[in-house]
N, CA, C and O of each residue as an XYZ file, in Angstrom:
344
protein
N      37.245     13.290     -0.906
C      36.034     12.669     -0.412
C      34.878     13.076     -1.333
O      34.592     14.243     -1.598
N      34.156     11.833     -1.857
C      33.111     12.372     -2.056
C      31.433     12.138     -2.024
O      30.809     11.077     -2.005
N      31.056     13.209     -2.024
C      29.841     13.383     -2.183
C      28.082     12.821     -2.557
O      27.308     13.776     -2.493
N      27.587     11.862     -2.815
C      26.495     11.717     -3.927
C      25.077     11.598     -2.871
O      25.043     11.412     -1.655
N      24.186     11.746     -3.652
C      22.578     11.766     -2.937
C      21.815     11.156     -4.450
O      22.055     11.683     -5.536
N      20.783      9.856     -4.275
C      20.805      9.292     -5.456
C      19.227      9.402     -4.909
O      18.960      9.089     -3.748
N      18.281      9.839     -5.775
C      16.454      9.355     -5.251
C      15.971      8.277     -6.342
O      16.497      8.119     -7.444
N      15.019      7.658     -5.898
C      14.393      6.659     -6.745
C      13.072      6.375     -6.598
O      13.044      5.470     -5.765
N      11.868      6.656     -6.963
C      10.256      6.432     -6.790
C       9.956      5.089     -7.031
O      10.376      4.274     -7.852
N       9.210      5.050     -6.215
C       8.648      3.259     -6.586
C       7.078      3.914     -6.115
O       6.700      4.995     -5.663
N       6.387      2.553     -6.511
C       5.208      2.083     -6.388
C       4.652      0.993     -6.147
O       4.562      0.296     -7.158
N       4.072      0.367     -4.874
C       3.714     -1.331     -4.226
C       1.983     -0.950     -3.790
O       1.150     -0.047     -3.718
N       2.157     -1.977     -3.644
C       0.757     -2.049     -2.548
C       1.197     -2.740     -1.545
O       1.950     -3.711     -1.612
N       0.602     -2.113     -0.306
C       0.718     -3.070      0.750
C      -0.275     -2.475      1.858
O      -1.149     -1.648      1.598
N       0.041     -3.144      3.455
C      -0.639     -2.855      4.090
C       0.262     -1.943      4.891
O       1.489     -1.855      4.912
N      -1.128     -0.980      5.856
C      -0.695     -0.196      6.914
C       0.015     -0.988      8.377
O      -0.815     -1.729      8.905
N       1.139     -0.965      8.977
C       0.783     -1.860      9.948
C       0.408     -0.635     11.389
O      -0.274     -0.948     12.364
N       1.067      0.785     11.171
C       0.910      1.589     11.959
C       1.782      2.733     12.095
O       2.744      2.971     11.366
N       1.378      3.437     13.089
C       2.515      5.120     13.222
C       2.706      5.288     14.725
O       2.070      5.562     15.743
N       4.301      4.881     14.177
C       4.925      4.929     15.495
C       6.184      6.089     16.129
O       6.970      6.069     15.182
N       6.596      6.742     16.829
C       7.503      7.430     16.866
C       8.160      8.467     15.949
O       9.289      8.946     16.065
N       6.955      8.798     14.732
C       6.773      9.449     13.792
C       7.382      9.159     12.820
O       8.177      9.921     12.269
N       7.007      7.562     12.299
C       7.398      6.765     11.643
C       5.765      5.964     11.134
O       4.844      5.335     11.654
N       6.222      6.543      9.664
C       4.597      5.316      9.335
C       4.796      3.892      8.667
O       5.413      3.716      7.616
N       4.355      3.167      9.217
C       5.308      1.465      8.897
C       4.579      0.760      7.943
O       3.421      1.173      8.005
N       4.666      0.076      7.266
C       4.097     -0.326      5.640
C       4.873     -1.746      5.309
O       6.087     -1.894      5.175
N       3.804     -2.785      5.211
C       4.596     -4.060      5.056
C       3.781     -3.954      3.796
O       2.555     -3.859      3.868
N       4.780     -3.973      1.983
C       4.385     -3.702      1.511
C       4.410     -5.434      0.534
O       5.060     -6.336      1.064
N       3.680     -5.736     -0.837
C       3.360     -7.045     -0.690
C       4.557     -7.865     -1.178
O       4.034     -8.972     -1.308
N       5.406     -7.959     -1.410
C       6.740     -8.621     -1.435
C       7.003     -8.923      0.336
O       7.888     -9.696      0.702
N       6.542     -8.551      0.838
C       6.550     -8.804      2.647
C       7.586     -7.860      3.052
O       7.650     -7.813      4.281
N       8.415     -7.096      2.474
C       9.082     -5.720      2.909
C       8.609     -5.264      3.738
O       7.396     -5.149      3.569
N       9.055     -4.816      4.867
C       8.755     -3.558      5.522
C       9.423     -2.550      6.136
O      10.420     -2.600      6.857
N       8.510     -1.262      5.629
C       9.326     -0.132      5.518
C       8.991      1.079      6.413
O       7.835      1.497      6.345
N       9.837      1.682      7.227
C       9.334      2.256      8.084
C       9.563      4.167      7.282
O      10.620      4.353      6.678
N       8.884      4.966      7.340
C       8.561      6.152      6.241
C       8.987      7.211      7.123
O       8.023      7.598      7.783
N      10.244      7.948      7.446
C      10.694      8.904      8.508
C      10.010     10.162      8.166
O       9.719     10.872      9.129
N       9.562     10.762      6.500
C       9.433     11.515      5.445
C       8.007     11.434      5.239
O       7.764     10.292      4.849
N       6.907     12.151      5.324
C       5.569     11.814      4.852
C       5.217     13.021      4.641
O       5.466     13.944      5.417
N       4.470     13.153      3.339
C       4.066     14.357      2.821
C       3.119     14.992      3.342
O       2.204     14.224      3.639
N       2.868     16.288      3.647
C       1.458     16.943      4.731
C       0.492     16.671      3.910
O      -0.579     16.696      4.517
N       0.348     16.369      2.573
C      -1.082     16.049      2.053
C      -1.571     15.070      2.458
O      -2.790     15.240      2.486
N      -1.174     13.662      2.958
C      -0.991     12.611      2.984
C      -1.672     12.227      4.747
O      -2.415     11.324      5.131
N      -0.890     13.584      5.621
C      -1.526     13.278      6.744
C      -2.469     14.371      6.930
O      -2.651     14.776      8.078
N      -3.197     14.990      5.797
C      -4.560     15.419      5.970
C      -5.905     14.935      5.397
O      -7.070     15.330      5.445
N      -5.121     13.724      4.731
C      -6.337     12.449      4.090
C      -6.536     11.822      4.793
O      -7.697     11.563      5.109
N      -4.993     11.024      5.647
C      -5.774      9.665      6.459
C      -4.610     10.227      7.595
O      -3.449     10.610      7.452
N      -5.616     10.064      8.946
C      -5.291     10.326      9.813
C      -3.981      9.365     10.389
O      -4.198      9.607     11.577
N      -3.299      8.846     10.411
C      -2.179      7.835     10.149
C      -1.884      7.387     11.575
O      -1.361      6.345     11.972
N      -2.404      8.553     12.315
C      -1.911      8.592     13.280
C      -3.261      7.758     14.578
O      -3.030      7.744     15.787
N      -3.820      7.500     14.314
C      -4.832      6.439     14.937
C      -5.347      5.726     14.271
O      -5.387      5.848     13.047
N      -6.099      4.392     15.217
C      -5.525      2.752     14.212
C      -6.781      2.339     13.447
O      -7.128      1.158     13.416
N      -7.977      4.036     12.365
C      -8.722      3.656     11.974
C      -7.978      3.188     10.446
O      -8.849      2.586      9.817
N      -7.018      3.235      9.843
C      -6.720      2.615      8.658
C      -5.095      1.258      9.200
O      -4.341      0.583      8.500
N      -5.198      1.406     10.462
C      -4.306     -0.174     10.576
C      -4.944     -1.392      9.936
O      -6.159     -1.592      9.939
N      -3.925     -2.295      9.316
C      -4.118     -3.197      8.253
C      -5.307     -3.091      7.010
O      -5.997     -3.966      6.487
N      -5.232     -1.793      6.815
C      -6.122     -1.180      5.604
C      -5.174     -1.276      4.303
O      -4.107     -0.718      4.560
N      -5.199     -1.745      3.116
C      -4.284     -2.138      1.926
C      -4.388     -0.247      1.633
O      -5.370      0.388      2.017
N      -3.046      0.504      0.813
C      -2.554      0.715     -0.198
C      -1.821      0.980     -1.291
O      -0.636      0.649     -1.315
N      -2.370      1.566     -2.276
C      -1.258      1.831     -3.374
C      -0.223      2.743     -2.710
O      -0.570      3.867     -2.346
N       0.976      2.330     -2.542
C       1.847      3.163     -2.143
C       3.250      3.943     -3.107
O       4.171      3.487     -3.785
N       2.921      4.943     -2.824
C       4.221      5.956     -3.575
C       5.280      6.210     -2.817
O       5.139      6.841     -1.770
N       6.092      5.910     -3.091
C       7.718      6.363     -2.388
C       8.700      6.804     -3.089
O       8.773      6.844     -4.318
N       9.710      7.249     -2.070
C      11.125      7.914     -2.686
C      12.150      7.447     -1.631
O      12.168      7.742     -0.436
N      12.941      6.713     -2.273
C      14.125      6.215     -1.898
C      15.294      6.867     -2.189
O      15.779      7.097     -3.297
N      15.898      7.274     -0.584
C      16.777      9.116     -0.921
C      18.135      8.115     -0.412
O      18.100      7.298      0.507
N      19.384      8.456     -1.337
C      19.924      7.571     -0.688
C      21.561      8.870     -0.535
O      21.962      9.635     -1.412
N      21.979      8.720      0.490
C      23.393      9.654      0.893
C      24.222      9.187      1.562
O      24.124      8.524      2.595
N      25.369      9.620      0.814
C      26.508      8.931      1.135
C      27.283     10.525      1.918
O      28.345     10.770      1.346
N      27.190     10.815      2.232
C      28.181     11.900      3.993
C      28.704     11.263      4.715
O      28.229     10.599      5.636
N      30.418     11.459      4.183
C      31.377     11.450      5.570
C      31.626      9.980      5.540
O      31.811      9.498      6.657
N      31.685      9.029      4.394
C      31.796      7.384      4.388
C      30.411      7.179      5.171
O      30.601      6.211      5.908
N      29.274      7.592      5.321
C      28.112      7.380      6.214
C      27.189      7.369      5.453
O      26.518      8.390      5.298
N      26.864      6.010      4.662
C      25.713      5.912      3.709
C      24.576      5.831      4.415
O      24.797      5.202      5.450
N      23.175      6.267      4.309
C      21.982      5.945      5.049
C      20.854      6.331      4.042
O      20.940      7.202      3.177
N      19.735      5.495      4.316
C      18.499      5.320      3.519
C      17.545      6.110      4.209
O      17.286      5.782      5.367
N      16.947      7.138      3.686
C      15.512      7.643      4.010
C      14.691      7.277      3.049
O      14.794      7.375      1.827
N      13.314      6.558      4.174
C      12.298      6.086      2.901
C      10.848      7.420      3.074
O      10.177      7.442      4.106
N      10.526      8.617      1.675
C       9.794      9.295      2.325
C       8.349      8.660      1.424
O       8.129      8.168      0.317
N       7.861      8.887      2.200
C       6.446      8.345      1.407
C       5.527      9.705      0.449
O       4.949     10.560      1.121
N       5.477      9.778     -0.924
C       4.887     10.786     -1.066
C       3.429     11.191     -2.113
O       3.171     12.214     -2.748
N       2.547      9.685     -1.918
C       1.326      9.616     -1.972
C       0.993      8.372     -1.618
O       1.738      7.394     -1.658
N      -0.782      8.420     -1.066
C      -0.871      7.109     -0.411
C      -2.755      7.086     -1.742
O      -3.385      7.996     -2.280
N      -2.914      5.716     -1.716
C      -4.218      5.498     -2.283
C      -5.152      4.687     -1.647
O      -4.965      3.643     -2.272
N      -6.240      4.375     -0.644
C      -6.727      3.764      0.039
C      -7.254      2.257     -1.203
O      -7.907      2.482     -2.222
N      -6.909      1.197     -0.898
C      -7.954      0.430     -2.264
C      -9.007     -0.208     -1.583
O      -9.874     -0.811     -2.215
């Protein structure tokens, strides 16, 4: 059996749509949307994420796409790990 964990950074813009269940959700502009399980503590000491003063506020978004394969059990974590207000 084996093993792999693959990461990948991207960069979009899009909008906030909100933070839910400690999940920050991002419809980014290709119309994707991505819900962020992973968010960096810098990130939630800039913008409060967590009340709806930056809902549908645009930005530059940084991510990491963690991808693991355990046990035939592939699954995607999307962590977000800078945000840019535009």
């Amino acid at each position: 059996m084996n093993y792999y964990n693959a990461k990948q950074s991207f960069s979009s813009k899009g909008l906030f749509i909100g933070y839910l269940d400690g999940y920050a959700t991002f419809q980014l502009e290709n119309d994707d949307v991505i819900d962020f399980e992973q968010i960096d503590k810098k990130i939630l000491e800039e913008y409060n994420l967590k009340n709806d003063n930056f809902k549908n506020k645009a930005f530059e978004i940084y991510y990491t796409e963690i991808f693991d394969d355990l046990d035939d059990e592939d699954f995607i974590v999307f962590r977000l790990d800078d945000l840019k207000l535009l």
